[in-house]
C-alpha positions as CSV (number, residue, x, y, z in Angstrom):
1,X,10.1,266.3,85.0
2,X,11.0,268.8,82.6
3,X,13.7,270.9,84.2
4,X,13.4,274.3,82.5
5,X,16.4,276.0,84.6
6,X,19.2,273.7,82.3
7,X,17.6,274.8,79.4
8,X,17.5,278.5,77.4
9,X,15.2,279.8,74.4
10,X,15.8,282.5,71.8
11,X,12.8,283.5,70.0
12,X,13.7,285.5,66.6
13,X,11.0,287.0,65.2
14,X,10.3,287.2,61.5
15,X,11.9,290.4,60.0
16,X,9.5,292.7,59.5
17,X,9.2,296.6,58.9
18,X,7.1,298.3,61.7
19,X,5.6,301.7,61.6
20,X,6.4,304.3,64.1
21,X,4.5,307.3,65.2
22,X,0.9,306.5,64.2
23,X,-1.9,309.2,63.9
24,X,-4.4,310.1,66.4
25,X,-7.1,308.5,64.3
26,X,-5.4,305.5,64.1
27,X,-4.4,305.5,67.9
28,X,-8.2,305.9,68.5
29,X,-9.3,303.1,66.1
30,X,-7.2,300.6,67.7
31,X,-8.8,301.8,71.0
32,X,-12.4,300.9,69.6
33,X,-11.4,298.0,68.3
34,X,-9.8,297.1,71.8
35,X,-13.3,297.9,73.3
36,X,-15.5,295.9,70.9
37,X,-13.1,293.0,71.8
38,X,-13.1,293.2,75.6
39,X,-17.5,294.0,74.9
40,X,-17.4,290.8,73.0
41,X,-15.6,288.8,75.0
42,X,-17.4,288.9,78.3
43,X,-21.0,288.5,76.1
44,X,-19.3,285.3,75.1
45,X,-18.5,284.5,78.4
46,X,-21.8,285.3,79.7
47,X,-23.5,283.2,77.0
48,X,-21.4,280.2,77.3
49,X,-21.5,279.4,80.9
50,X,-24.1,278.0,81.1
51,X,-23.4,275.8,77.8
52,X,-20.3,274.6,78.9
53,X,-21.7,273.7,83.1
54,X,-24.1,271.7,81.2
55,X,-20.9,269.5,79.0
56,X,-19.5,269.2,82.2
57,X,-21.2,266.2,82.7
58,X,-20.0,264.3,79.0
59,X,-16.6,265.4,79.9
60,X,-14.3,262.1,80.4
61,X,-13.5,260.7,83.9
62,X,-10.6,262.2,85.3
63,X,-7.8,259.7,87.2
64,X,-7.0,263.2,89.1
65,X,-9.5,266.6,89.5
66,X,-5.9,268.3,88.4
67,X,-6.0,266.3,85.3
68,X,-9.4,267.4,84.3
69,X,-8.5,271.1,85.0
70,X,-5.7,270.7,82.7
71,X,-8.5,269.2,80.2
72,X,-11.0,272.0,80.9
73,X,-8.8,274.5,80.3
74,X,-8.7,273.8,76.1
75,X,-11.3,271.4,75.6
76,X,-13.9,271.9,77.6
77,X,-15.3,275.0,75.1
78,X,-14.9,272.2,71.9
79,X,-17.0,269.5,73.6
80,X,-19.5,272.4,74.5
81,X,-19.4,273.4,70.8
82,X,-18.4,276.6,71.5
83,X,-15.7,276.5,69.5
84,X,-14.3,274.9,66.3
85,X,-10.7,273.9,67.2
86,X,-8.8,271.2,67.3
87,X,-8.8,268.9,70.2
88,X,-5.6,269.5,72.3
89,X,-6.5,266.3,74.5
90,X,-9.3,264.5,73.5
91,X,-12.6,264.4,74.1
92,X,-12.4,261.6,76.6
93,X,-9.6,259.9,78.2
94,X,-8.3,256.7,76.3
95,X,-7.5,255.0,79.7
96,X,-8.6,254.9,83.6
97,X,-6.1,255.8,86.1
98,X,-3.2,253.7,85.8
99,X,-0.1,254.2,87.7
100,X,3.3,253.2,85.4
101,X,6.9,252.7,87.2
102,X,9.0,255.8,87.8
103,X,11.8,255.4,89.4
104,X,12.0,259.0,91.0
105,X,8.8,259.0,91.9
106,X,7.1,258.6,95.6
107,X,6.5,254.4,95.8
108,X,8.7,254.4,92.2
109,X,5.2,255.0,90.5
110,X,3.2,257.7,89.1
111,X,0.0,258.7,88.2
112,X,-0.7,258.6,84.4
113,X,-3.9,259.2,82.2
114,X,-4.1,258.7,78.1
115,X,-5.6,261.0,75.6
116,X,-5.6,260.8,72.0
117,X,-3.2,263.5,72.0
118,X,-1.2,262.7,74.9
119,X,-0.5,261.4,78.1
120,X,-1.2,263.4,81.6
121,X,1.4,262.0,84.7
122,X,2.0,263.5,88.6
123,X,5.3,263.1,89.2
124,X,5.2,264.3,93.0
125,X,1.4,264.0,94.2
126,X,2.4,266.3,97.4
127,X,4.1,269.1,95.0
128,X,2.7,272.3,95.2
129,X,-1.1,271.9,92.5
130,X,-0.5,275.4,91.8
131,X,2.4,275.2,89.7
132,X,1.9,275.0,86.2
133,X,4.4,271.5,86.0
134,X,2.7,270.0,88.5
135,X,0.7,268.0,85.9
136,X,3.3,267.3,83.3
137,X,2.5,265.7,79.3
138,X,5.9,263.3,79.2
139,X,8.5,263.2,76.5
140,X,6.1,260.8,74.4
141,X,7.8,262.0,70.8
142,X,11.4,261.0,72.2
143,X,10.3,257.8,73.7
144,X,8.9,256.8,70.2
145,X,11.3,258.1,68.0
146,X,14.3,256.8,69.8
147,X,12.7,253.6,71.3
148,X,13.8,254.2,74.7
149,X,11.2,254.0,77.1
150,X,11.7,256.3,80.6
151,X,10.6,254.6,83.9
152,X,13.2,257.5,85.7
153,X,14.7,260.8,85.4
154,X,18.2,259.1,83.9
155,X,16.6,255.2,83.2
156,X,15.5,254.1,80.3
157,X,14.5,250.8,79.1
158,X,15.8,250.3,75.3
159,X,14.2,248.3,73.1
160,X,16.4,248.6,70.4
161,X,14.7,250.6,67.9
162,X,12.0,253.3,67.6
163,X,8.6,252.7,67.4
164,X,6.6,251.1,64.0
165,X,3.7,253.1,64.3
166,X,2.8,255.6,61.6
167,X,3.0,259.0,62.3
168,X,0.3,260.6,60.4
169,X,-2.6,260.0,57.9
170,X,-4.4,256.6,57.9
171,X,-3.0,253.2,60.0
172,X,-2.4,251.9,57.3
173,X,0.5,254.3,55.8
174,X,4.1,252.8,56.4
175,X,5.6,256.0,56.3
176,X,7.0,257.8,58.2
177,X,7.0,256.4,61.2
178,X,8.2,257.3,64.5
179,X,11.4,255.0,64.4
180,X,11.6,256.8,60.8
181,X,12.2,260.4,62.1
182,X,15.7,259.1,64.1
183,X,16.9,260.2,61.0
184,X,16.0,263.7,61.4
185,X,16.0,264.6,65.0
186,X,18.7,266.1,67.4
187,X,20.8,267.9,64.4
188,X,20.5,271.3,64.9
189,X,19.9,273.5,61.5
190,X,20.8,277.1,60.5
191,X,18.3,280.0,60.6
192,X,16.2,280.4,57.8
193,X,13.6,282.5,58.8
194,X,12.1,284.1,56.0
195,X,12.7,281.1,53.6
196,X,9.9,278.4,53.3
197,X,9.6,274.9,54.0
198,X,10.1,272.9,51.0
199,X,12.0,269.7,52.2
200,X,10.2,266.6,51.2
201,X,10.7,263.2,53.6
202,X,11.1,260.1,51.1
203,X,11.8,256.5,52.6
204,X,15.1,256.5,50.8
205,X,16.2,260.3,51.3
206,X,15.3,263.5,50.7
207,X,13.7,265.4,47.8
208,X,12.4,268.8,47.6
209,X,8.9,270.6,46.8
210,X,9.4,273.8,45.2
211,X,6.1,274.9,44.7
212,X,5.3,274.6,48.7
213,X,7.3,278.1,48.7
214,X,4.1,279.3,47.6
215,X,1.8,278.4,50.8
216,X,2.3,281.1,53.1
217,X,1.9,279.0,55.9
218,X,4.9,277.1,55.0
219,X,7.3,280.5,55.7
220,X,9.6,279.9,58.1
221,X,8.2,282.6,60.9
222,X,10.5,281.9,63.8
223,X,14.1,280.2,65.1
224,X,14.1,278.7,68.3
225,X,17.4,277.6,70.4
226,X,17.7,275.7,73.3
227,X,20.3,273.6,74.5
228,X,20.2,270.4,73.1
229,X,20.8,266.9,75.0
230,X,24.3,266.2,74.1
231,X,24.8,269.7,76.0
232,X,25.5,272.1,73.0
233,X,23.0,274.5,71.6
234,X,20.8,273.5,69.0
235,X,18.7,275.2,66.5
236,X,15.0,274.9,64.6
237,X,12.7,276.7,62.6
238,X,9.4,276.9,62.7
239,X,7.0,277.8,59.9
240,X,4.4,280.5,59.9
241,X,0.9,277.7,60.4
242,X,2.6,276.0,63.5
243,X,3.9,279.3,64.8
244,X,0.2,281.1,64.6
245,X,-1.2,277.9,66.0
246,X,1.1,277.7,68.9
247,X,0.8,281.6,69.7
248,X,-3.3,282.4,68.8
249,X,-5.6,283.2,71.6
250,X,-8.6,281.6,72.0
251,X,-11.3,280.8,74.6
252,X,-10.6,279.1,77.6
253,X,-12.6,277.5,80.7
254,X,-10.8,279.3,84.3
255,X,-12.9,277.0,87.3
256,X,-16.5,277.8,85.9
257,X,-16.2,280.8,83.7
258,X,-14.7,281.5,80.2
259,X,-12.3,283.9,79.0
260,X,-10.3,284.6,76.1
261,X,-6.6,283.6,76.6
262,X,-3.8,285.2,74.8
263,X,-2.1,282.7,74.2
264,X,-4.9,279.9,74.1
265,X,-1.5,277.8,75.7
266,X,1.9,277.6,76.5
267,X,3.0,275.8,74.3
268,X,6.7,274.8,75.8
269,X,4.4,272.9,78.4
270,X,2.2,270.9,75.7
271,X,4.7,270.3,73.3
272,X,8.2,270.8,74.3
273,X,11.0,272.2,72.6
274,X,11.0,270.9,68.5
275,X,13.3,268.5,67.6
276,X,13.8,268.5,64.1
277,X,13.2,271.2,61.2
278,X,9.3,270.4,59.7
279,X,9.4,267.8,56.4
280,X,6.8,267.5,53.8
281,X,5.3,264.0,53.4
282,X,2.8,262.5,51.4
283,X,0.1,260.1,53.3
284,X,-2.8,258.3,52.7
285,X,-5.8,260.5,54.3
286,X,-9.3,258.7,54.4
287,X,-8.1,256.8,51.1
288,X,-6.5,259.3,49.3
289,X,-2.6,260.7,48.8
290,X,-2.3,263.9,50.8
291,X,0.6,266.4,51.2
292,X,1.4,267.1,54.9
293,X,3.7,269.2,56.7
294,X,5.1,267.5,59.9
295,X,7.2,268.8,62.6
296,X,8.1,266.5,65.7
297,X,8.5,268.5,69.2
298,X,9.5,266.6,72.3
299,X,6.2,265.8,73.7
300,X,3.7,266.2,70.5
301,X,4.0,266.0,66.8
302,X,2.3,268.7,64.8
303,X,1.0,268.1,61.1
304,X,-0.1,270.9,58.4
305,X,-2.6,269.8,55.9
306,X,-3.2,272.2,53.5
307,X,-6.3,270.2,51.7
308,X,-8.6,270.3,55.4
309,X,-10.5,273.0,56.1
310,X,-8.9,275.7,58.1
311,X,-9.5,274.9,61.7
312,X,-8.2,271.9,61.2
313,X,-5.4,272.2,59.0
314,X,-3.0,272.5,61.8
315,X,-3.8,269.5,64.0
316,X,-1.4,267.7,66.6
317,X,-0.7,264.1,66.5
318,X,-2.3,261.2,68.3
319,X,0.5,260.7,70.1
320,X,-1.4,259.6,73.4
321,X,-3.1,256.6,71.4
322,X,0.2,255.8,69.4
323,X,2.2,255.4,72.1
324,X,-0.2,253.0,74.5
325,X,-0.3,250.9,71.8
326,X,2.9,250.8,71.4
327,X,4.2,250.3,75.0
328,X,1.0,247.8,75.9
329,X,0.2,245.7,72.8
330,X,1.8,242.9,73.9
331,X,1.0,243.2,77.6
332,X,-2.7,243.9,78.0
333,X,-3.9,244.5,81.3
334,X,-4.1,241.4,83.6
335,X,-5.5,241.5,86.7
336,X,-5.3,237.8,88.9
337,X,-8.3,236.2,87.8
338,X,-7.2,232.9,88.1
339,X,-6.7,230.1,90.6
340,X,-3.6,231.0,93.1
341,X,-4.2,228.2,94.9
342,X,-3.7,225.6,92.2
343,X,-0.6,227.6,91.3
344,X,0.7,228.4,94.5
345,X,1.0,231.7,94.3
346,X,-0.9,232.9,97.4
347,X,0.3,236.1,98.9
348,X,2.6,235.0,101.7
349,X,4.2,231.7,100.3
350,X,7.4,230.8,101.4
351,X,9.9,228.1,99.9
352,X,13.2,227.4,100.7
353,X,15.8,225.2,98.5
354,X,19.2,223.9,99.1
355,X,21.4,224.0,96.1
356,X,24.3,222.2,94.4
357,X,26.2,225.6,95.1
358,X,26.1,224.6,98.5
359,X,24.0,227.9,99.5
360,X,20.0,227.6,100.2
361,X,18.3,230.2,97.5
362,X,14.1,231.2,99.4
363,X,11.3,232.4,97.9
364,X,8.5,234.4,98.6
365,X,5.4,235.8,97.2
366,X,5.6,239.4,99.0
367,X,2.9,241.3,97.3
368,X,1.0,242.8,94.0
369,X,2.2,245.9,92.0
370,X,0.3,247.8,90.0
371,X,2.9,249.3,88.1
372,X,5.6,247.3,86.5
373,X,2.7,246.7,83.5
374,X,0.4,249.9,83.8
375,X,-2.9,248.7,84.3
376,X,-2.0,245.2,85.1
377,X,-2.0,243.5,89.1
378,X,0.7,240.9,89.1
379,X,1.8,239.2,91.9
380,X,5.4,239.7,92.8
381,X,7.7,236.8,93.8
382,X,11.3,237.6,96.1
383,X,14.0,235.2,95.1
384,X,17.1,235.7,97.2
385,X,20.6,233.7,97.5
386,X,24.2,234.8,98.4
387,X,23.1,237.7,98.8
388,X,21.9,238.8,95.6
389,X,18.0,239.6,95.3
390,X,15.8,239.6,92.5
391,X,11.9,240.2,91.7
392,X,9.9,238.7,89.2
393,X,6.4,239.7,88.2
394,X,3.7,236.8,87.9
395,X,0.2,237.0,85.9
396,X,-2.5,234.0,87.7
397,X,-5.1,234.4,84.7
398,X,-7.8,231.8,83.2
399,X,-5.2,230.5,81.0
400,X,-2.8,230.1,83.5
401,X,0.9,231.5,84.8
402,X,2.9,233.8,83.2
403,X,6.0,235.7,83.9
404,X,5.9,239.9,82.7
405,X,9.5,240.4,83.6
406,X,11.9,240.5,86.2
407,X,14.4,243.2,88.5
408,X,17.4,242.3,89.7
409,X,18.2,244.4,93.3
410,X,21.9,244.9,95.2
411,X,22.6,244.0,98.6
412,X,20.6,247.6,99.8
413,X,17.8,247.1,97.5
414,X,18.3,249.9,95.1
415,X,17.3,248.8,91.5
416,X,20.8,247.7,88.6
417,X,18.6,246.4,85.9
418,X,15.0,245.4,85.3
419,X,14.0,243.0,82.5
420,X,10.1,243.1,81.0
421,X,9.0,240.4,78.4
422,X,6.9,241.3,75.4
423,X,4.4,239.4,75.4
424,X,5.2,237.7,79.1
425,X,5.9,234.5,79.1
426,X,3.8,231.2,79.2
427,X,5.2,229.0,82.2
428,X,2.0,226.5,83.2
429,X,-1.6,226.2,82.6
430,X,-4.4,226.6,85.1
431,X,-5.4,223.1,85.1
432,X,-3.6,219.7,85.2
433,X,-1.8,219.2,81.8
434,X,-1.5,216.0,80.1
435,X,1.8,214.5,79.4
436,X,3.1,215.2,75.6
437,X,1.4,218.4,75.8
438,X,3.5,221.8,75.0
439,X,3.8,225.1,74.3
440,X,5.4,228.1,73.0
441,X,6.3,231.9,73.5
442,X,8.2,234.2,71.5
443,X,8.9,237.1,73.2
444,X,11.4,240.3,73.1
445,X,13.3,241.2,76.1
446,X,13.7,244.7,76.9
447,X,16.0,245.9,80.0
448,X,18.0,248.5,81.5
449,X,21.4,247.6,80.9
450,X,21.3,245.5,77.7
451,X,20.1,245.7,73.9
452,X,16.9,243.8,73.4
453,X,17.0,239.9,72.5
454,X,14.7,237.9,71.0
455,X,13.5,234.9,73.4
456,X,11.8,231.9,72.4
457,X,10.9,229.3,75.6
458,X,9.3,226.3,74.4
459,X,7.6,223.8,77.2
460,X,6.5,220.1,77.1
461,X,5.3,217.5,79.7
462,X,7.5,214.8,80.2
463,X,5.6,212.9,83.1
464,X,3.8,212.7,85.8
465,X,6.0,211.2,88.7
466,X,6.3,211.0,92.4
467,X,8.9,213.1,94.1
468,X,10.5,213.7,97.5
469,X,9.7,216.6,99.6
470,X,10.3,217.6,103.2
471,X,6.7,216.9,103.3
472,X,6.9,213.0,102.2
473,X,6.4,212.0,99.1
474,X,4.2,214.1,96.4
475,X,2.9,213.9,92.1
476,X,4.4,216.4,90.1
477,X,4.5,217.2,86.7
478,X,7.7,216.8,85.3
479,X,8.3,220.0,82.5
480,X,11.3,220.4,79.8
481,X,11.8,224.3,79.5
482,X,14.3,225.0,76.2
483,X,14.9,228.9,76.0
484,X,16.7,230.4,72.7
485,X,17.8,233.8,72.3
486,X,20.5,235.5,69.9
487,X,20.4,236.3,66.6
488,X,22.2,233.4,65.1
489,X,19.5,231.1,64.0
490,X,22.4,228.4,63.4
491,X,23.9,228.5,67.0
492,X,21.6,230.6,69.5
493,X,22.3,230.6,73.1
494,X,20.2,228.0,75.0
495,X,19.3,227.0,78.1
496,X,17.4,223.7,79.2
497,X,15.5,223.1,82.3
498,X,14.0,220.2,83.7
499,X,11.4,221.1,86.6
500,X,8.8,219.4,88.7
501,X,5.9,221.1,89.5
502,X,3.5,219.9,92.4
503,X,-0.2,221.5,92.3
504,X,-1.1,223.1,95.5
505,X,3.0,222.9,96.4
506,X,4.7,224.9,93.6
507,X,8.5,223.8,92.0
508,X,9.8,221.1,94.3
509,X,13.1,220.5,92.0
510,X,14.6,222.1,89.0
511,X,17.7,221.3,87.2
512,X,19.6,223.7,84.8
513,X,22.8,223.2,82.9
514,X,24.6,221.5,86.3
515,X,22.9,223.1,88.4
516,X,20.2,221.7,90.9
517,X,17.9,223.1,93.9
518,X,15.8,220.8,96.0
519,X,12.9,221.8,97.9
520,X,13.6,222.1,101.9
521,X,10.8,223.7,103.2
522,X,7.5,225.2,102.2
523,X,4.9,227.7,103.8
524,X,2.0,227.7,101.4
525,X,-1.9,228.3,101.9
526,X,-4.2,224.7,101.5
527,X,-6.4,224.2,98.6
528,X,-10.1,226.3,99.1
C-alpha cells in the first residue's frame, strides 16, 4: 500500500507575473463567467444522466462494486460518449477476478482486476471503502522497469532483469522498453522549470532535440520532490502537456449523477510520484516514425504525441495489458482439468517414505490455491522431513502434471523463499507413456532470495518394471530426470534422478545423487 505519511511533495509552480488589484469590470466578468459555468454544468448534468444510466449496462464486469466505482468515476462519461478523453482505465476489464499472492494481505492474497491502463487490487477487504486507498493501482512502472515483482510490502521476487516489452508506439518497436528506462530512473535532477524538454532517449545514449524547445507543451511547468527509495530526497520536472493533463477538470460520474470535477483526478493516486525526468523518443505509430515524449511515474507511464489530435496527444500507457503479459505469458491459467486419479493427486493423499538419511520425509496433498499463479487452481502438495517444510504447486491438466513452483516454510510456517517456474515444469503425462519416450522443459526460475537461473529438466522412460511397496508388489514406470541450470554451458550444475512412478499409487522410489526414499505407507483415493 502506498504509504503517503513517509513520503513529502513540493509543488513549484512555473514563475509567472500575476496582476494585483483588478477593476470592478473585470471582478464582475469573472463573476459571469463563473455563472455561465456553474449554468452549464448542471444542464450537462441533467442531459447526460440519462445517457450515461443507459452505458451502465456495456460497462465491464467488475471483480469488486468498489472497482467499478473507481471505473465510473473517469470512464463511465467516455463509454457514454459524453466526452472525448482519453481512457484512464479501459473500457472493459482485461481480466475476471483473480486473486495474486500478497504476503501482507488477509489469506496472503488479494483481490486484483486488469485494465489496459492498469491494474485495480484490495489490499485489506475489511478496510474502511470510504477511503480513497482503499482500492489501490499497484506500483506496475517499478515492477517492470526494475524486474522485481512484489507478492509483499518488503518481498519481491527478482527475475533478474526488467521487463522486454515495449513501452510505447506499436509491438513491434524494440525501443524503449521498460527494462530500457533502468537507465533513467531513481536519479534525481535539478530544477529546470521554465526550460523545455529537449533530451532525446537513443539505445546507445543520449542526444538532444533542439527544436522541441519550440512546443509549448514541452516547457517544463512544475518540480516535484519527494523522498526517494534510498531515503534521500529526489527531484523531477514535469512539462507543461503532462502537468495540464494531470491538473484539468473534467466531468465525472458521483453514484448516478455527473459533475464537473476540478481536478478530473488525483493524480498521486493513479500515477504515483514520477520517476525519471520525461525523454523524447522516436516509435513506430500505426507504421510510421513518430516523435513522443515519455515520462515514467511509479504506477503509469505517460506519452506526449505531438502528431495526434489534441485529446489524445497526452495519453497514458498500457501498462495494465504490458504487465499481464508479462508476469503470465508463460503461465497461462490452469485450472485441474485432468485426471487426479491416474496421477494421484486427489485432495487428501498421504505418503510416507523412509530415507537413506535415516529420517522418514511424508507427503500430502492439503489443498488448491488460487493464488500462487493468478488465475490458475493448482493443487498444493506438503512435503515435510526433519523438520523443514516445503510446498509445491501442481497443475493436473489434459496434457498431464506439471510443477508452477515451490515455497520453502520454517519450523512456524512463516514463508524464507518461494521459487515459481516459467513456464512450469513438465513431470508426467496423463496417460501411460511408452518406454523410450521423453521430454523437455526449459524454464527460468525466479525466487525470493536468489538471482534467476536458467533450468532445463529433460525426462525419458527407461522401463516398465515391478516394484516393492508396503502394499505387495506393483508396475511402475521407471523415469530418468536430468536437470541443468547455470550459465556455463561447458560445466552446468546437474542433477540426475531415477524415479518409479505407479499409476493410481504416485512415486513409490526415487533416487538422487546418493540419496534414496522408499515408499512406507500410502493413503490415496481408488481409481473412479
Amino acid at each position: 500500500m502506498h504509504m503517503m505519511e513517509h513520503r513529502r511533495i513540493r509543488l513549484e509552480p512555473k514563475r509567472r507575473g500575476r496582476r494585483f488589484g483588478a477593476s470592478r469590470k473585470h471582478r464582475a466578468r469573472v463573476a459571469r463567467r463563473a455563472l455561465h459555468r456553474s449554468l452549464l454544468a448542471t444542464v450537462i448534468a441533467l442531459l447526460l444522466g440519462a445517457t450515461l444510466a443507459s452505458a451502465s449496462s456495456a460497462a465491464p464486469d467488475f471483480a469488486d462494486g468498489s472497482f467499478g466505482r473507481v471505473w465510473a468515476r473517469t470512464d463511465a462519461p467516455v463509454l457514454a460518449g459524453s466526452v472525448s478523453r482519453t481512457w484512464f482505465w479501459g473500457p472493459a476489464a482485461d481480466t475476471g477476478a483473480l486473486y495474486e499472492r500478497y504476503l501482507d494481505a488477509p489469506g496472503q492474497e488479494r483481490l486484483v482486476q486488469y485494465y489496459d491502463k492498469g491494474r485495480m487490487e484490495i489490499n485489506d477487504p475489511a478496510g474502511d471503502q470510504s477511503s480513497p486507498w482503499f482500492v489501490t493501482s499497484g506500483l506496475l512502472d517499478r515492477e517492470l522497469i526494475s524486474g522485481r515483482i512484489q507478492i509483499g510490502s518488503n518481498t519481491f521476487l527478482n527475475t533478474g532483469s526488467g521487463a522486454n516489452v515495449p513501452v510505447a508506439g506499436d509491438p513491434i518497436n524494440t525501443f524503449p522498453t521498460y527494462a530500457d528506462f533502468q537507465r533513467l530512473v531513481d536519479q534525481g535532477q535539478p530544477d529546470r522549470t521554465g526550460q523545455a524538454a529537449t533530451t532525446v532517449f537513443l539505445p546507445d545514449g543520449m542526444s538532444s532535440r533542439p527544436e522541441a524547445a519550440n512546443d509549448a507543451n514541452a516547457q517544463y511547468d512544475h518540480y516535484v520532490t519527494y523522498t526517494g527509495p534510498s531515503g534521500s530526497q529526489v527531484g523531477y520536472n514535469i512539462p507543461n502537456a503532462f502537468w495540464n493533463f494531470m491538473t484539468q477538470p473534467g466531468l465525472i460520474q458521483n453514484g448516478n449523477s455527473t459533475e464537473t470535477a476540478n481536478p478530473l483526478f488525483d493524480w498521486l493516486f493513479v500515477l504515483g510520484y514520477p520517476i525519471s525526468d520525461p525523454v523524447w523518443v522516436q516509435v513506430q505509430l500505426q507504421g510510421t516514425a513518430q516523435w513522443v515524449l515519455i515520462q515514467p511515474f511509479e504506477r503509469r507511464v505517460l506519452t506526449y504525441t505531438p502528431s495526434n489530435p489534441a485529446a489524445w496527444q497526452v495519453e497514458m500507457g498500457n501498462i495494465g495489458q504490458h504487465y499481464y503479459r508479462w508476469r503470465y505469458q508463460t503461465t497461462p491459467s490452469s485450472t485441474q482439468s485432468g485426471d487426479p486419479t491416474y496421477l494421484a493427486m486427489q485432495l487428501g493423499n498421504r505418503w510416507q517414505y523412509g530415507t537413506s538419511s535415516g529420517s522418514d520425509e511424508n507427503w500430502q496433498i492439503t489443498g488448491v490455491s488460487r493464488s500462487f499463479s493468478a488465475g490458475s487452481q493448482l493443487l498444493t502438495r506438503l512435503q515435510e522431513t526433519d523438520g523443514s517444510r516445503e510446498i509445491t504447486y501442481w497443475s493436473v491438466t489434459p496434457s498431464g502434471l506439471d510443477l508452477y513452483g515451490s515455497d520453502q516454510l520454517d519450523a512456524t510456517g512463516a514463508l524464507t523463499d518461494s521459487t515459481i517456474y516459467w513456464p512450469p515444469i513438465h513431470y508426467f503425462p496423463d496417460h501411460d507413456p511408452y518406454i523410450g519416450q521423453s521430454w523437455s522443459t526449459e524454464t527460468t526460475a525466479i525466487s525470493i532470495n536468489a538471482p534467476p537461473r536458467q533450468i532445463t529438466v529433460s525426462v525419458q522412460v527407461a522401463a516398465w518394471q515391478i516394484v516393492s511397496t508396503p502394499a505387495g508388489l506393483t508396475n511402475a514406470w521407471k523415469l530418468s530426470y536430468v536437470e541443468w541450470s547455470g550459465e556455463n554451458t561447458q560445466h552446468p550444475n546437474q542433477t540426475t534422478t531415477t524415479l518409479w512412478f505407479s499409476p493410481n499409487v504416485g512415486t513409490v522410489q526415487w533416487v538422487s545423487d546418493g540419496f534414496a526414499a522408499q515408499l512406507k505407507s500410502a493413503t490415496t483415493l481408488p481409481p473412479k
